[in-house]
C-alpha positions in Angstrom: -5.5 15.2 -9.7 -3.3 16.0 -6.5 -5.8 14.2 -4.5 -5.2 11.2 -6.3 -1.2 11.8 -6.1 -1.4 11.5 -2.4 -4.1 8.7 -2.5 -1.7 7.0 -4.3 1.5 7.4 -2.3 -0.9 5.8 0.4 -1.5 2.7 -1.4 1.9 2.4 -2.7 3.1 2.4 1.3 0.2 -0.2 2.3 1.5 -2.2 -0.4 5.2 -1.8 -0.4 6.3 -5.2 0.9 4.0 -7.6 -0.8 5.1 -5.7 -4.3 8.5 -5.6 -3.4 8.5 -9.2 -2.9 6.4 -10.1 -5.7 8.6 -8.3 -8.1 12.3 -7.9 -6.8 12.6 -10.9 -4.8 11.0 -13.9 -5.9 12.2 -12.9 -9.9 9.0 -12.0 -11.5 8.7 -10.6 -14.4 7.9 -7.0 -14.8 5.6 -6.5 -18.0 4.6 -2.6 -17.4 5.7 -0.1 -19.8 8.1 2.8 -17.6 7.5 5.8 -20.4 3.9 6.3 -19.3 4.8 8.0 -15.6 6.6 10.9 -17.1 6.1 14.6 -16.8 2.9 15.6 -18.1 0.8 19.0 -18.3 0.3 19.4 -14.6 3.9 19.5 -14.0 3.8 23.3 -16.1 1.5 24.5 -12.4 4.5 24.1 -10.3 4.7 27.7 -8.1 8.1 29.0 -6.8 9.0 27.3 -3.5 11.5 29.6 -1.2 15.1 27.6 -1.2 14.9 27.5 2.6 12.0 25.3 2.9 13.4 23.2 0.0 16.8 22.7 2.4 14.9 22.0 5.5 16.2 18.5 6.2 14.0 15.0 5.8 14.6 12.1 6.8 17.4 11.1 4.7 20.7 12.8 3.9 20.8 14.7 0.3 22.2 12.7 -2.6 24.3 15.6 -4.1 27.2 16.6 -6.1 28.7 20.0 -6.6 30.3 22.7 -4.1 27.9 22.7 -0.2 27.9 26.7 -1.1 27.2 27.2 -4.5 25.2 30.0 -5.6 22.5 27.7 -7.5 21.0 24.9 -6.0 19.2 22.6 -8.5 16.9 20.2 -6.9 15.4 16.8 -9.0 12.8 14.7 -8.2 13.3 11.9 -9.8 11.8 8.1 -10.6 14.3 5.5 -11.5 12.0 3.6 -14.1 11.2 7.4 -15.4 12.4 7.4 -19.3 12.7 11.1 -19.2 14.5 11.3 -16.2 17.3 8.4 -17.6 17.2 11.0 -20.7 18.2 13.9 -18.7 21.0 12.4 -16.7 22.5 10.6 -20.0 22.1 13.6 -22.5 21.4 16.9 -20.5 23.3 16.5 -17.4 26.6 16.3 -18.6 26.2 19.7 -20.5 24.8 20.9 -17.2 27.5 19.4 -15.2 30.3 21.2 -17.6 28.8 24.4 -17.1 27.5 25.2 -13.9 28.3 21.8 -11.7 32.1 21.4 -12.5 32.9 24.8 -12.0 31.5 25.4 -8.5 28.7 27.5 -9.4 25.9 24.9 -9.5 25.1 22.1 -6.8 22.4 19.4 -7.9 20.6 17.3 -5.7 18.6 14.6 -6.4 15.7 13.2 -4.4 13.6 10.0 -4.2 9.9 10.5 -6.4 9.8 6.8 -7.1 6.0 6.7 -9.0 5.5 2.9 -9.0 6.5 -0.1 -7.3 10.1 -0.9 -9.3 10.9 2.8 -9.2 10.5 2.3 -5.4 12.4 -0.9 -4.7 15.4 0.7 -6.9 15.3 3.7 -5.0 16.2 1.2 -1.7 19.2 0.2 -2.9 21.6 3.6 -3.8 20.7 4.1 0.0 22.3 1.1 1.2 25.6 1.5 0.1 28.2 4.3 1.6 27.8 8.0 1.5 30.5 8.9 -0.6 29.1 6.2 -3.2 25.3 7.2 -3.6 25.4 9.7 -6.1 27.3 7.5 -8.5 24.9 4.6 -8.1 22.1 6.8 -9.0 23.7 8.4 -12.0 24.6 4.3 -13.0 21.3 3.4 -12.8 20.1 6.3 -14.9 22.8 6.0 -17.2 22.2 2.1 -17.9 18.3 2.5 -17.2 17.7 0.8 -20.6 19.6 -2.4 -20.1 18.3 -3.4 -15.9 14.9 -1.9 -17.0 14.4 -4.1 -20.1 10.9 -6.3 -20.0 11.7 -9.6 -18.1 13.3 -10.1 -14.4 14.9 -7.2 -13.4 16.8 -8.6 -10.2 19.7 -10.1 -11.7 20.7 -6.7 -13.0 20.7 -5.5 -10.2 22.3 -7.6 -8.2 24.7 -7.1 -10.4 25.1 -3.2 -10.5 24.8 -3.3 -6.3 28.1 -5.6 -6.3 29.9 -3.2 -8.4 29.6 -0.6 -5.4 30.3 -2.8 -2.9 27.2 -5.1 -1.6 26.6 -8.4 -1.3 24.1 -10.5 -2.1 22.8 -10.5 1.4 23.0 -7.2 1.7 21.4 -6.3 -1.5 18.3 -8.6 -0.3 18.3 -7.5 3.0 18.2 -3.4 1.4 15.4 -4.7 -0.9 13.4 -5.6 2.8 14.6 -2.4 5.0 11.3 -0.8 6.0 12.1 2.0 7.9 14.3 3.1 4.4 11.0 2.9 2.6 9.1 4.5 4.9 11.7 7.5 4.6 11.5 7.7 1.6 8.1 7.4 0.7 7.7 10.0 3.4 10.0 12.9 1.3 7.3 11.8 -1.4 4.9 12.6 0.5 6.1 16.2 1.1 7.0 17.1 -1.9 3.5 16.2 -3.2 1.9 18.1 -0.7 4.4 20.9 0.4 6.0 21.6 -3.3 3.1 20.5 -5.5 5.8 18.2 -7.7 3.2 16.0 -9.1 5.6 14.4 -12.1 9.4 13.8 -12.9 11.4 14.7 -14.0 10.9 18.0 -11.5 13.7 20.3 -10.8 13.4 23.5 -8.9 16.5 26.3 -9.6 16.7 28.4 -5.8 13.0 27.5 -5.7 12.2 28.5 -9.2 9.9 25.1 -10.6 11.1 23.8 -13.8 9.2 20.4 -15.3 10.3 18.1 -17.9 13.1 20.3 -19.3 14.1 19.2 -22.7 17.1 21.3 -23.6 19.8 23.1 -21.8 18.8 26.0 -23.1 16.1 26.0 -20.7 17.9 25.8 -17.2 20.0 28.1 -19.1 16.8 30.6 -19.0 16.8 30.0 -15.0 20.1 30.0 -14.0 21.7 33.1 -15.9 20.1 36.0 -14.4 20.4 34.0 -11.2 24.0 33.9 -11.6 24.0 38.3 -12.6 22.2 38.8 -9.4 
C-alpha cells in the first residue's frame, strides 16, 4: 500500500502541468467523485511521531492559527476535494476552535496532502495570496467545498473565491502555473508519506500522537486532556 502512495505522488508530479491545464485552465469538466479519497483502514496504523521532527521546517511556511506557544499542537493533513476533511472544518472545527484554539491552549496547523489532481491545483492558490490571509482561504474553501466542488467546471468558482482575497485574474492563472509552488508542495507530501506514514486525510497528529479520520470531538477530546493535566 505505502509503496503505491509514494509511486503515486511520483506520477502525480510528472503529470502536474498537463492535468493542471487540462482541468483548471482550459475549463474542463471534472466528472470524478471526491468522497472516494478519504481516510480509510490504513490511516488506524499511524505510529506516534516526536513533535520536533513534525516542526522541522519544509519548504513552505505553516498555515496556522492559534497562540506560536501553545501547549498542543494539532497538525492536519488535509485534501481540498476530501469530503471528510470539508466535514471536519465545517462541523468539528468550530467546537475545536471554542475549546482549545480560542483560548490559547491549542494551535492547529494545516498542511498540503492534496490526493488527486483538483485537490492539487486548489492547494496552489491559498499559497498565492498574503500571509496573514492563507488560513482563511483554506478554511473558505473547506467551508464552501460543496458549492466550487460541484460536478461541471470548477474554475469559475474559483476565480471567484481567489478575487474575494485579493487576486486577480492574472494572478489566479499565473498561481494555477507556479511550478516551483507545486514542487514544494508535492515535496511536504512526499515526507509526510514517507517520514510520518500519513497515508489518508483527514490525518491529524496531537504533540505527535496520530489521530485518522476523527468523527467526534469527543475523540481529540481523548488526546488532548491528559495532554493538557501533564
Amino acid at each position: 500500500m505505502e509503496r503505491h502512495v509514494i509511486h503515486a505522488n511520483k506520477v502525480l508530479l510528472a503529470a502536474t502541468f498537463a492535468v493542471l491545464s487540462l482541468v483548471l485552465l482550459s475549463g474542463e469538466t471534472w466528472a470524478q467523485g471526491h468522497e472516494g479519497h478519504n481516510h480509510g483502514p490504513s490511516g488506524h496504523n499511524l505510529k506516534e511521531v516526536p513533535l520536533q521532527e513534525l516542526n522541522k521546517p519544509g519548504s513552505l511556511q505553516d498555515i496556522s492559527i492559534g497562540k506560536s506557544d501553545a501547549k498542543i499542537i494539532i497538525i492536519e493533513y488535509a485534501s481540498m476535494t476530501c469530503g471528510h476533511c470539508g466535514r471536519f472544518h465545517r462541523d468539528l472545527l468550530p467546537k475545536l476552535k471554542s475549546k482549545y484554539i480560542d483560548t490559547g491552549l491549542a494551535r492547529l496547523i494545516v498542511r498540503e496532502f492534496p490526493l488527486e489532481k483538483v485537490a492539487l491545483g486548489v492547494s496552489l492558490l491559498p499559497r498565492c495570496v498574503s500571509p496573514g490571509k492563507r488560513y482563511d482561504f483554506v478554511a473558505a474553501l473547506f467551508d464552501r467545498q460543496q458549492w466550487w466542488l460541484q460536478r461541471g467546471n470548477v474554475r469559475p468558482k474559483l476565480l471567484v473565491m481567489s478575487k474575494e482575497f485579493g487576486m486577480t485574474k492574472r494572478a489566479f492563472e499565473e498561481c494555477l502555473s507556479n511550478e516551483l509552488l507545486v514542487e514544494r508542495i508535492l515535496s511536504g507530501r512526499k515526507r509526510a508519506i514517507e517520514e510520518f506514514g500519513v497515508k489518508s486525510t483527514p490525518t491529524f497528529f496531537i504533540n505527535g500522537k496520530p489521530l485518522a479520520g476523527p468523527q467526534s470531538i469527543e475523540e481529540f477530546d481523548e488526546i488532548i486532556e491528559p495532554m493538557l493535566k501533564q
